[in-house]
C-alpha positions in Angstrom: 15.8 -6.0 -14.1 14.3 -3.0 -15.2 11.6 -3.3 -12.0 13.8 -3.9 -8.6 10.7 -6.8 -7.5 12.3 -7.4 -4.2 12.4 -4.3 -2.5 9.2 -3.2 -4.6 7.7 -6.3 -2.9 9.1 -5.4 0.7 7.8 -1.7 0.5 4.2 -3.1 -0.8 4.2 -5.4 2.2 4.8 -2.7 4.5 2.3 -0.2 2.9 -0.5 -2.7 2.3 0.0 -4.1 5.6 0.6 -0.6 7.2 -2.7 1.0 9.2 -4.5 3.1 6.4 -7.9 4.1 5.7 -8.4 0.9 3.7 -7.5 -1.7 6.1 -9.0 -0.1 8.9 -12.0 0.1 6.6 -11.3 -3.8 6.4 -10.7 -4.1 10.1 -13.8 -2.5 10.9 -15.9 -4.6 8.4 -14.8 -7.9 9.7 -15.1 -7.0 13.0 -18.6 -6.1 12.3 -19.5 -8.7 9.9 -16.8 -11.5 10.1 -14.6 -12.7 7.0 -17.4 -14.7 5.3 -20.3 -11.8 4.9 -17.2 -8.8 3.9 -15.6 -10.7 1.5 -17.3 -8.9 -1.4 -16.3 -6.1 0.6 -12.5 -7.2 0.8 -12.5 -8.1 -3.3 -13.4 -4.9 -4.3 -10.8 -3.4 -1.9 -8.4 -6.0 -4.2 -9.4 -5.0 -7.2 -10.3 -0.7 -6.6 -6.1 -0.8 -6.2 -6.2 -1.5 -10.4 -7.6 1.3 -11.0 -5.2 3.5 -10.0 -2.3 1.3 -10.6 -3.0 1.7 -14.8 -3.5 5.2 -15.3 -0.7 6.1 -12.8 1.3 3.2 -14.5 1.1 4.7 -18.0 1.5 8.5 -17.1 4.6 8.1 -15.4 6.1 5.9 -17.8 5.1 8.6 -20.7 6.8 11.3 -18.4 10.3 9.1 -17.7 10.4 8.6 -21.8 9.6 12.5 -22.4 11.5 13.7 -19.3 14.0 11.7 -17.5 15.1 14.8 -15.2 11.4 15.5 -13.8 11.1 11.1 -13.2 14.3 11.6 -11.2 13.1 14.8 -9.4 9.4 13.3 -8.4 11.4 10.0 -7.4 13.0 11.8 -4.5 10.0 13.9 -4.0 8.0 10.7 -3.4 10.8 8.9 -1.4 10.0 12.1 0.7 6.5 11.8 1.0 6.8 8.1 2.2 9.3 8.6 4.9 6.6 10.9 6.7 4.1 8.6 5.9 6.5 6.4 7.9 6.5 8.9 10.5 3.5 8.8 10.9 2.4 5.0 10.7 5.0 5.0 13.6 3.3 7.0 15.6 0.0 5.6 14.8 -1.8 3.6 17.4 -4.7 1.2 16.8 -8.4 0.9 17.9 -11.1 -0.9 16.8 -14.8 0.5 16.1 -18.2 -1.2 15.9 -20.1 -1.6 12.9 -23.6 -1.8 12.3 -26.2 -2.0 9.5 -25.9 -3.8 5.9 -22.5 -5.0 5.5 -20.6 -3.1 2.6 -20.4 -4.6 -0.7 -18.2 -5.1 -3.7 -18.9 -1.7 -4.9 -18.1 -0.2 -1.7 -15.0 -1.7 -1.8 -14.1 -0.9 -4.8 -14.5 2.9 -4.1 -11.8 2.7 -1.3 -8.5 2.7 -2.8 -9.6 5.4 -5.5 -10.4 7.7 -2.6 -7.8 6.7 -0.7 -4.8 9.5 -0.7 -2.2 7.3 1.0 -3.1 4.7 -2.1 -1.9 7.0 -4.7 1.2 8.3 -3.3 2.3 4.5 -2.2 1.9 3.9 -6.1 3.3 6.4 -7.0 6.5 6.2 -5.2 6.8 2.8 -6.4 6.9 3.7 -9.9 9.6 6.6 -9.2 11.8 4.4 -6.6 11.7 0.9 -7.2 11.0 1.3 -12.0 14.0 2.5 -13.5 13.2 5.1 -16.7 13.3 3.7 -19.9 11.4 0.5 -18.7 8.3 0.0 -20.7 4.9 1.0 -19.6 3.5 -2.1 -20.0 6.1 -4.3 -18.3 6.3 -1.5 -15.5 2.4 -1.1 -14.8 2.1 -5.1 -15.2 4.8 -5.8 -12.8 4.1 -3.3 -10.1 0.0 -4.6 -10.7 0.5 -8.0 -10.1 2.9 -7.5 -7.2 0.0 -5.2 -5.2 -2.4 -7.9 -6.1 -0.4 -10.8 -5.1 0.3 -8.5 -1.9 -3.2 -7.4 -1.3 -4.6 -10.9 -1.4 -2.8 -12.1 1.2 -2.9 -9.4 4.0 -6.1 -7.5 3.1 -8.3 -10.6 4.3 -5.7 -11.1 7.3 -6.6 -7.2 8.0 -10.5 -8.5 8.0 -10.1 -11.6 9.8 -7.7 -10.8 12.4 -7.5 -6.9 12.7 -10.4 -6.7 15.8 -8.4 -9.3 17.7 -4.6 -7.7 16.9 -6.1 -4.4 18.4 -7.7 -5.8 21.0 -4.4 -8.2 22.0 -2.3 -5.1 21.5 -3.8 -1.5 21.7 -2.4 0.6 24.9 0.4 -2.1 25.7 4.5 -1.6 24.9 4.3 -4.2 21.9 2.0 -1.9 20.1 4.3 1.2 19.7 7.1 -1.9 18.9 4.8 -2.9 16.1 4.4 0.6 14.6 7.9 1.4 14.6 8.9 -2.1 12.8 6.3 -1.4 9.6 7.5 2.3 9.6 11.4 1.0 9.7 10.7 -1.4 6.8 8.6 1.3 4.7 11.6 3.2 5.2 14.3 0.7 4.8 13.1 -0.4 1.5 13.1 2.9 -0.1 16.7 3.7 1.1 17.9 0.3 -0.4 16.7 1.0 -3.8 17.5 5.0 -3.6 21.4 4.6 -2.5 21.9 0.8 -2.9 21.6 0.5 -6.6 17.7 -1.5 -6.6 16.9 -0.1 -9.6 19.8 -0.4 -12.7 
């Protein structure tokens, strides 16, 4: 396959389910409001994702096609970048926040992953990592959008619904650092698989 979807859709899993400024956004906002009054909020989380996916999609594709030596080069340098985001999500510790006020809307969501630094550089080391060049931009952008989506609609809301009482159950006991380490180790883990273990063709 020209997209390696199995180890793209392990290293989504760990970055959309990894602590971030979106789903501790989403944490908060359920904690605040509950599920029912932030799911607006939550769908535009969903869908804000898309609008980096595309343009990031088609740019990088255009560069492989023009390029192939600068896709290979920004494919390590991204690989890079993600392991210290691994670093650092493993050294991360939770804690939960009140909210108060009008609960955020669709709109609000859908500002956050656009604004959302660790969102582009997840993206775009999954186009440089997991999309070998040559593939199509189309079938590249599609694949690696539907796979986030897929992704995001299953653990965003469980960020929501559940993220007050994960802190709560686990901030400032030994199974919290446990729980940091195992994202960071499968954020990491995936990468390395497709880098030296031949995930992409």
């Amino acid at each position: 396959m020209s997209v390696a979807l199995f180890p793209f859709l392990a290293f989504a899993a760990s970055q959309v389910g990894t602590p971030g400024p979106a789903n501790m956004a989403l944490m908060t906002t359920g904690a605040g409001f509950g599920l029912r009054a932030a799911l607006p909020f939550v769908a535009g989380v969903v869908l804000g994702k898309q609008l980096v996916i595309w343009p990031v999609g088609f740019g990088l594709m255009e560069l492989a096609t023009l390029y192939p030596g600068a896709f290979v080069a920004l494919k390590y340098i991204s690989a890079a970048y993600i392991f210290w985001l691994a670093w650092r999500v493993a050294n991360m510790r939770l804690a939960t926040g009140a909210t108060g006020g009008k609960v955020p809307g669709f709109m609000a969501g859908l500002a956050v992953h656009p604004l959302n630094p660790k969102a582009w550089a997840m993206i775009t080391g999954g186009f440089t990592a997991f999309v070998a060049p040559g593939t199509p931009a189309l079938q590249a952008t599609a694949t690696i959008a539907i796979c986030l989506f897929m992704v995001q609609v299953v653990l965003h809301p469980c960020w929501t619904l559940g993220g007050e009482l994960i802190a709560r159950t686990v901030t400032g006991t030994r199974w919290e650092k446990f729980l940091m380490w195992t994202l960071a180790a499968l954020t990491v883990a995936s990468v390395v698989f497709v880098l030296f273990g031949g995930g992409t063709p």
